[in-house]
N, CA, C and O of each residue as an XYZ file, in Angstrom:
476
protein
N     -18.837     -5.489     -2.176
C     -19.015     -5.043     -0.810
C     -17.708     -5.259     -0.057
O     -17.004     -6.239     -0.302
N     -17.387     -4.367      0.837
C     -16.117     -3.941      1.854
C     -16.558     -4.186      3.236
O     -17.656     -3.731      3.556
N     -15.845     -4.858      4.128
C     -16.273     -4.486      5.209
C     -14.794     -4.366      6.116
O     -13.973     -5.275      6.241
N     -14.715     -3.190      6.618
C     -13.351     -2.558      6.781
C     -13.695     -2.432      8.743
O     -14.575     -1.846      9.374
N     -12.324     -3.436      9.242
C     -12.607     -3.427     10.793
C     -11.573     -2.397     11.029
O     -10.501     -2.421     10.423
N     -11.889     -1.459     11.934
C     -11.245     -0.010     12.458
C     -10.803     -0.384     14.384
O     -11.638     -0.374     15.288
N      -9.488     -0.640     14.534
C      -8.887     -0.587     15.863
C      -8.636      0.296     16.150
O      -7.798      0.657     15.324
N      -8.865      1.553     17.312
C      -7.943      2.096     17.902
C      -7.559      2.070     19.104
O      -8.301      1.995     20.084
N      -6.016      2.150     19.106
C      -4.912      1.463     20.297
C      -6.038      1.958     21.793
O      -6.445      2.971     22.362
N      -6.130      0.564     21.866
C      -6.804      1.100     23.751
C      -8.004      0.814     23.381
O      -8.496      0.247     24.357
N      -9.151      0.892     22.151
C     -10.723      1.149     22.252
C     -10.690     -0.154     21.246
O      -9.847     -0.850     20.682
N     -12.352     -0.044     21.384
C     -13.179     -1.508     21.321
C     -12.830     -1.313     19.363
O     -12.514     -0.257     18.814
N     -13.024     -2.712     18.663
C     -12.953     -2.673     17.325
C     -14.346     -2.422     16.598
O     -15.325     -3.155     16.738
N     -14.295     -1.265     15.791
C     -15.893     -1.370     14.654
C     -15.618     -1.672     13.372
O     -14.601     -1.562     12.688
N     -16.698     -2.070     13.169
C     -16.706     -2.572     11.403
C     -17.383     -1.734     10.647
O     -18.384     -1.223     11.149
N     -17.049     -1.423      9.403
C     -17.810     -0.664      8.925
C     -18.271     -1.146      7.099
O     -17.511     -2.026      6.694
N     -18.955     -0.864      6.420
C     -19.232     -2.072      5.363
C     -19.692     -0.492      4.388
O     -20.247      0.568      4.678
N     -18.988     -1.203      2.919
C     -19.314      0.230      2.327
C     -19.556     -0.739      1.016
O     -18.966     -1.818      1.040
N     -20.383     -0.436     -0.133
C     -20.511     -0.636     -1.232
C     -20.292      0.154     -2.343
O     -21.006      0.357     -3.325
N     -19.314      0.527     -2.075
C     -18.265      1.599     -3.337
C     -16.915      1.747     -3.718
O     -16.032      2.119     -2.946
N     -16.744      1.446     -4.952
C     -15.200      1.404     -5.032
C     -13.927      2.724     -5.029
O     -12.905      2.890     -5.695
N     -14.480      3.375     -4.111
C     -13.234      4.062     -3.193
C     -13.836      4.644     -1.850
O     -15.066      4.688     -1.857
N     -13.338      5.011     -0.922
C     -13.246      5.199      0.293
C     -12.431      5.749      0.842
O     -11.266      5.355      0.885
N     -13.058      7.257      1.635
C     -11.741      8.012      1.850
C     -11.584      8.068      3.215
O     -12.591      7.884      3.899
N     -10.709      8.247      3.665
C     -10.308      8.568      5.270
C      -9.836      9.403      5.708
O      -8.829      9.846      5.156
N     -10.297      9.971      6.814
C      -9.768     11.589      6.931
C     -10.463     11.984      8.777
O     -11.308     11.446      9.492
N      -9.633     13.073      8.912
C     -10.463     13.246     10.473
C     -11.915     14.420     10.158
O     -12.737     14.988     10.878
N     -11.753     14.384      9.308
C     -13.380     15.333      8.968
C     -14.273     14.633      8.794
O     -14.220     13.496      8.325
N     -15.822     15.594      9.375
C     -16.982     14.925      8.365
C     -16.618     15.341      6.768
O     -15.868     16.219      6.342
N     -17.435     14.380      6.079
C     -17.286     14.451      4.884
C     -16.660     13.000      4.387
O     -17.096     12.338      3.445
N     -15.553     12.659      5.222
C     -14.868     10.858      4.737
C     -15.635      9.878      4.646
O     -16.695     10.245      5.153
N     -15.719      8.902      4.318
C     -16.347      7.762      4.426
C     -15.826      7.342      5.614
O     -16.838      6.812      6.072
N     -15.108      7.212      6.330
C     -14.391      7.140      7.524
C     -13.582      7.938      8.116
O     -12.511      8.351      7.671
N     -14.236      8.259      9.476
C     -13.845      9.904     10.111
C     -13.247      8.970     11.142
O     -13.789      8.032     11.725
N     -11.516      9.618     11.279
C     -10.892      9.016     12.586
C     -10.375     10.546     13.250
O      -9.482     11.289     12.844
N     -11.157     10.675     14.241
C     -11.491     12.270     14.689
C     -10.208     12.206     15.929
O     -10.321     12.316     17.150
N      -8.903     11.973     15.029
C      -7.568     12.332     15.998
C      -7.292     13.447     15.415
O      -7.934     13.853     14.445
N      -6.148     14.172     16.022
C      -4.643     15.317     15.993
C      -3.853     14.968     14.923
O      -3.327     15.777     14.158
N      -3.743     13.508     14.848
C      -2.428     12.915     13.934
C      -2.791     12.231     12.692
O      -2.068     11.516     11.997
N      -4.262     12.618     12.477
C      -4.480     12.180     11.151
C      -5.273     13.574     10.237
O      -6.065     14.369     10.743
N      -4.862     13.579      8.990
C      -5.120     14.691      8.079
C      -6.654     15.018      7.828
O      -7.496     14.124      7.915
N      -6.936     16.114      7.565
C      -8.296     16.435      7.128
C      -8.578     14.998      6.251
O      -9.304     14.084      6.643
N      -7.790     15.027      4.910
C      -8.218     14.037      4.295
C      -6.960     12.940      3.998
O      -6.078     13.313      3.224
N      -6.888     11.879      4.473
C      -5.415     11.375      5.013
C      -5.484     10.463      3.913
O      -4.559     10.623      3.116
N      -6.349      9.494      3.604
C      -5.947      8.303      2.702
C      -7.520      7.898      1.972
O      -8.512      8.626      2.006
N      -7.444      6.793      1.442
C      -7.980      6.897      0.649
C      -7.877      5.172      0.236
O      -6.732      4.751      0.402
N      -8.728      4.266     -0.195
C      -8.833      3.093     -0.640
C      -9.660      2.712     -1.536
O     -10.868      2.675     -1.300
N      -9.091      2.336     -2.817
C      -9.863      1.978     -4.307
C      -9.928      0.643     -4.310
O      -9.271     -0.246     -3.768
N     -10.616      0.669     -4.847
C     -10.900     -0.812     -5.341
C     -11.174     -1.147     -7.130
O     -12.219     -1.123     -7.781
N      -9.766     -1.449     -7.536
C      -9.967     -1.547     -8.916
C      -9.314     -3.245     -9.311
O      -8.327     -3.694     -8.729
N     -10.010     -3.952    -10.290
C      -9.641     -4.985    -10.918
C      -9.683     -5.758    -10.012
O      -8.753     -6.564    -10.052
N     -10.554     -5.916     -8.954
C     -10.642     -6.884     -7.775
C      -9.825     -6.452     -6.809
O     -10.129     -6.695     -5.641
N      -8.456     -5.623     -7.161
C      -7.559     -5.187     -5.810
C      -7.806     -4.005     -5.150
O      -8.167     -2.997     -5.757
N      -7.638     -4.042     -3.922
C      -7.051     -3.162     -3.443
C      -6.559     -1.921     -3.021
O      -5.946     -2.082     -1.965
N      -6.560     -0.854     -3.354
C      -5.023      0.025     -3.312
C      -5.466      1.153     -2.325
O      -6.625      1.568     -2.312
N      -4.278      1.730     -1.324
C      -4.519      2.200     -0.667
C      -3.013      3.598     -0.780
O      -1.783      3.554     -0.752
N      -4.107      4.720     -0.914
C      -3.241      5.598     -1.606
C      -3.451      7.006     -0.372
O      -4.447      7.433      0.211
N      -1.997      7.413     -0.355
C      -1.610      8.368      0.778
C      -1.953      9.719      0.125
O      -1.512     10.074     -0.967
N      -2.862     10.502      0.974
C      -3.384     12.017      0.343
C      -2.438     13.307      1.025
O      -2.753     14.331      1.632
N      -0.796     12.565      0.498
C       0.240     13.933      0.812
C      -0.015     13.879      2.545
O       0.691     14.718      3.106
N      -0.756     13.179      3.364
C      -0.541     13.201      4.941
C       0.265     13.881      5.343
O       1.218     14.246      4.655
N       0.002     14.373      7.110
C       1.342     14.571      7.408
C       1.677     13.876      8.485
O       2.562     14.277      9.241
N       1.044     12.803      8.678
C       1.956     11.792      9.221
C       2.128     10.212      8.846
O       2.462      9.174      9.418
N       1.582     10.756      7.180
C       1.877      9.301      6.851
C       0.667      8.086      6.710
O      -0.301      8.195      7.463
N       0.700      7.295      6.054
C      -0.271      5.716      5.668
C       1.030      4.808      5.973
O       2.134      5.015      5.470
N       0.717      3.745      6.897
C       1.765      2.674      6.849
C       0.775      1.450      6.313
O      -0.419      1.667      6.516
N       1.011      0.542      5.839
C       1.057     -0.597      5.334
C       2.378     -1.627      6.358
O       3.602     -1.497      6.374
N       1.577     -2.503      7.028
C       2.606     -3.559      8.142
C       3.734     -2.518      8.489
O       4.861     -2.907      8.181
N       3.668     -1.439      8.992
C       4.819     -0.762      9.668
C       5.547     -0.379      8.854
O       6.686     -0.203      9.286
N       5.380     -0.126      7.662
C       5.929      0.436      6.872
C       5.548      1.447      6.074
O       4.556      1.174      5.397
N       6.064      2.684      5.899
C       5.196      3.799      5.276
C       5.080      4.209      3.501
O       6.065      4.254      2.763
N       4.323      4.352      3.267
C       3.648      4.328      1.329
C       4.214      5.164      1.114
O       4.297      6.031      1.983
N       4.946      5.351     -0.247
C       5.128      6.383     -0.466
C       4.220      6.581     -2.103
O       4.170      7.690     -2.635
N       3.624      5.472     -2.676
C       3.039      5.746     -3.309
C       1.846      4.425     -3.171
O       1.829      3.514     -2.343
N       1.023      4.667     -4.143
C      -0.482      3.739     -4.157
C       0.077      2.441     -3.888
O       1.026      2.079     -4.582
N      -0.438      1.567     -2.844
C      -0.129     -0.083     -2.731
C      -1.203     -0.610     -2.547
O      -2.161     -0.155     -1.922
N      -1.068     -1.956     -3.271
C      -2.313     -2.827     -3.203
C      -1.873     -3.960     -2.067
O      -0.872     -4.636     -1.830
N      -3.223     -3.771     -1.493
C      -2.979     -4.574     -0.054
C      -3.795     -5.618     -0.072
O      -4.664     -5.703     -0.940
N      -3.582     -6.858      1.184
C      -4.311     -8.123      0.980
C      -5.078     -7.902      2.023
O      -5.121     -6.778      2.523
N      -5.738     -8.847      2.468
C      -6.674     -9.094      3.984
C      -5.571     -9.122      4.802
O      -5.706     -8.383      5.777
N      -4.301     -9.841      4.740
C      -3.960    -10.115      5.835
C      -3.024     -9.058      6.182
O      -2.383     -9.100      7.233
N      -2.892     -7.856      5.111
C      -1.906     -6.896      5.674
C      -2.757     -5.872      6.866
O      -3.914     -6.192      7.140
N      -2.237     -4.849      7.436
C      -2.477     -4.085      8.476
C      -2.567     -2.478      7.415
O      -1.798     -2.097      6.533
N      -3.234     -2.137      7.706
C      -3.116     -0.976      7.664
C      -3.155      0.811      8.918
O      -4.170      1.189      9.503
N      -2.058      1.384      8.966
C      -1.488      2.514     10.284
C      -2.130      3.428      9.606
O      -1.824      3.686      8.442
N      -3.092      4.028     10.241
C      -3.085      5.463      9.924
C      -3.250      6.126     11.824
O      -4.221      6.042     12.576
N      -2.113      6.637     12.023
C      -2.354      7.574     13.459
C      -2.284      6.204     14.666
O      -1.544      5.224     14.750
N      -3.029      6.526     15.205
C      -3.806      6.064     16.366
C      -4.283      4.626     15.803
O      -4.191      3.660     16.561
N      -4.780      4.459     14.525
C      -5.563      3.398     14.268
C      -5.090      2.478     12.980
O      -4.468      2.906     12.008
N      -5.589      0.921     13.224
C      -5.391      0.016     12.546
C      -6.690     -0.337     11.779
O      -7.802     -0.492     12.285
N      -6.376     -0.430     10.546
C      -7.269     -1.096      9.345
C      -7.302     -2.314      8.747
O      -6.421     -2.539      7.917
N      -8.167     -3.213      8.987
C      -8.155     -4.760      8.114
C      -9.226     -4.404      7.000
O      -9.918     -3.391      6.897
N      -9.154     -5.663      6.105
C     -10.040     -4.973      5.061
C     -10.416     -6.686      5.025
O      -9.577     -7.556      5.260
N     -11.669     -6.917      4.725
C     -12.500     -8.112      4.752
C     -13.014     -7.611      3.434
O     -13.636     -6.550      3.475
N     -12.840     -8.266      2.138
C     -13.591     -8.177      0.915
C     -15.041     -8.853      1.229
O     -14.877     -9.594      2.198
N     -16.600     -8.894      0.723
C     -17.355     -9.515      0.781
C     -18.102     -9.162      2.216
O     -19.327     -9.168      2.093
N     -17.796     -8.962      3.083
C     -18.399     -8.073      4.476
C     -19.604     -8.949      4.789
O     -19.354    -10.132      5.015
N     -20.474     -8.677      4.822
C     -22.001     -9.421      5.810
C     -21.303    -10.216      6.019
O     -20.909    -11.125      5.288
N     -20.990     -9.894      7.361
C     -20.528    -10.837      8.779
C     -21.465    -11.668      8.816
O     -21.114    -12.835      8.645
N     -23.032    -11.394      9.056
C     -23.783    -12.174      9.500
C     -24.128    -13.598      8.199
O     -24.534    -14.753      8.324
N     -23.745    -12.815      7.099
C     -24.350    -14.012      5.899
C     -23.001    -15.287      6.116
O     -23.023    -16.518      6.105
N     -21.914    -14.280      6.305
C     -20.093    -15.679      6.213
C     -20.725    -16.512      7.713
O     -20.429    -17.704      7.797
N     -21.416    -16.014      8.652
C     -21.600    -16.346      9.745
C     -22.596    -18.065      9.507
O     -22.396    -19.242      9.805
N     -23.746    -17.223      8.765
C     -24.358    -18.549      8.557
C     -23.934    -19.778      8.157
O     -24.192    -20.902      8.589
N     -22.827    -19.164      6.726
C     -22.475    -19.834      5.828
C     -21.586    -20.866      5.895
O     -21.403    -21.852      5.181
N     -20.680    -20.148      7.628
C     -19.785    -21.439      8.164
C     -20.483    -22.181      8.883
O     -20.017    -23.289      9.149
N     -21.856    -21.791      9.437
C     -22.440    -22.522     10.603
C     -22.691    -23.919      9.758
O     -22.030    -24.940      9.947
N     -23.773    -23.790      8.781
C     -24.209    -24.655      7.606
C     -23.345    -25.656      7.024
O     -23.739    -26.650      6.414
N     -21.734    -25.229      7.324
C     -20.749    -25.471      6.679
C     -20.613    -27.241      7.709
O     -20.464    -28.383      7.274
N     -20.779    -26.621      9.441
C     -20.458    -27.285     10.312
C     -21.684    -28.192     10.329
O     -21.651    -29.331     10.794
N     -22.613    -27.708      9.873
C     -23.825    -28.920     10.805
C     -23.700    -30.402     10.009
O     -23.332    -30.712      8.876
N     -24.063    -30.964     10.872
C     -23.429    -32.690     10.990
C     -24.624    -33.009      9.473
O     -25.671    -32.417      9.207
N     -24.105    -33.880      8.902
C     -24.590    -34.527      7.457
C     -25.035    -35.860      7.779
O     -24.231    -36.766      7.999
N     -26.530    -36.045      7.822
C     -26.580    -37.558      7.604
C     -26.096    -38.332      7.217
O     -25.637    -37.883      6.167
N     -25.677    -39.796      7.341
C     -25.014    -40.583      6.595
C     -26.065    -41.097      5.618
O     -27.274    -41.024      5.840
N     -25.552    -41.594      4.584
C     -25.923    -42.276      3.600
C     -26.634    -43.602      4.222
O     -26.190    -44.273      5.154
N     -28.098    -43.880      3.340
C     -28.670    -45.089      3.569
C     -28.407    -46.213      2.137
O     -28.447    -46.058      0.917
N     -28.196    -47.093      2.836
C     -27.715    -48.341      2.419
C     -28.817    -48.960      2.164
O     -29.520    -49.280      3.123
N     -29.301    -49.326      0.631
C     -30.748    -50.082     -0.283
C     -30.350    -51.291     -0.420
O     -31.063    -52.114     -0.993
């Protein structure tokens, strides 16, 4: 499971959670993720997930996939903490997604532990 947070410059952030190993992006219906700008391609990019990584591969765009401000020129495997540019918008990628389950899982993490009784 993926759960991929979508910024665009100026608007509120969504998450979106997919259980498949690729994912395409594009300003059409039809993508797994529609970013319905001018400056992004019918079908702009594209993200696999093979061998546990990554890779985020540019579909000939015409304005380009950046990776941290920098533009792909071929398939790169990216971490959580890199950025991903397409247009208008920024991509994080959270492997493992249910917000709400990591949510519990730190709460549980925090709640106070009895001490040990002394026989």
């Amino acid at each position: 499971m993926l759960q991929i947070t979508i910024n665009e410059k100026g608007g509120q952030p969504r998450q979106e959670t997919f259980d498949k190993n690729e994912i395409t992006i594009g300003r059409v219906q039809g993508n797994d993720i529609v970013l319905p700008k001018g400056n992004i391609s019918k079908r702009h990019s594209r993200i696999v997930i093979k061998d546990g990584k990554f890779i985020i591969v540019d579909l000939k765009s015409t304005n380009g996939t950046y990776v941290n401000g920098k533009k792909i020129n071929a398939p790169q495997v990216v971490k959580t903490t890199d950025k991903i540019y397409i247009g208008d918008f920024t991509l994080q990628l959270n492997p493992g997604g249910g917000g709400s389950q990591s949510a519990e899982r730190q709460a549980s993490l925090r709640a106070p532990v009895a001490p040990a009784r002394e026989e």
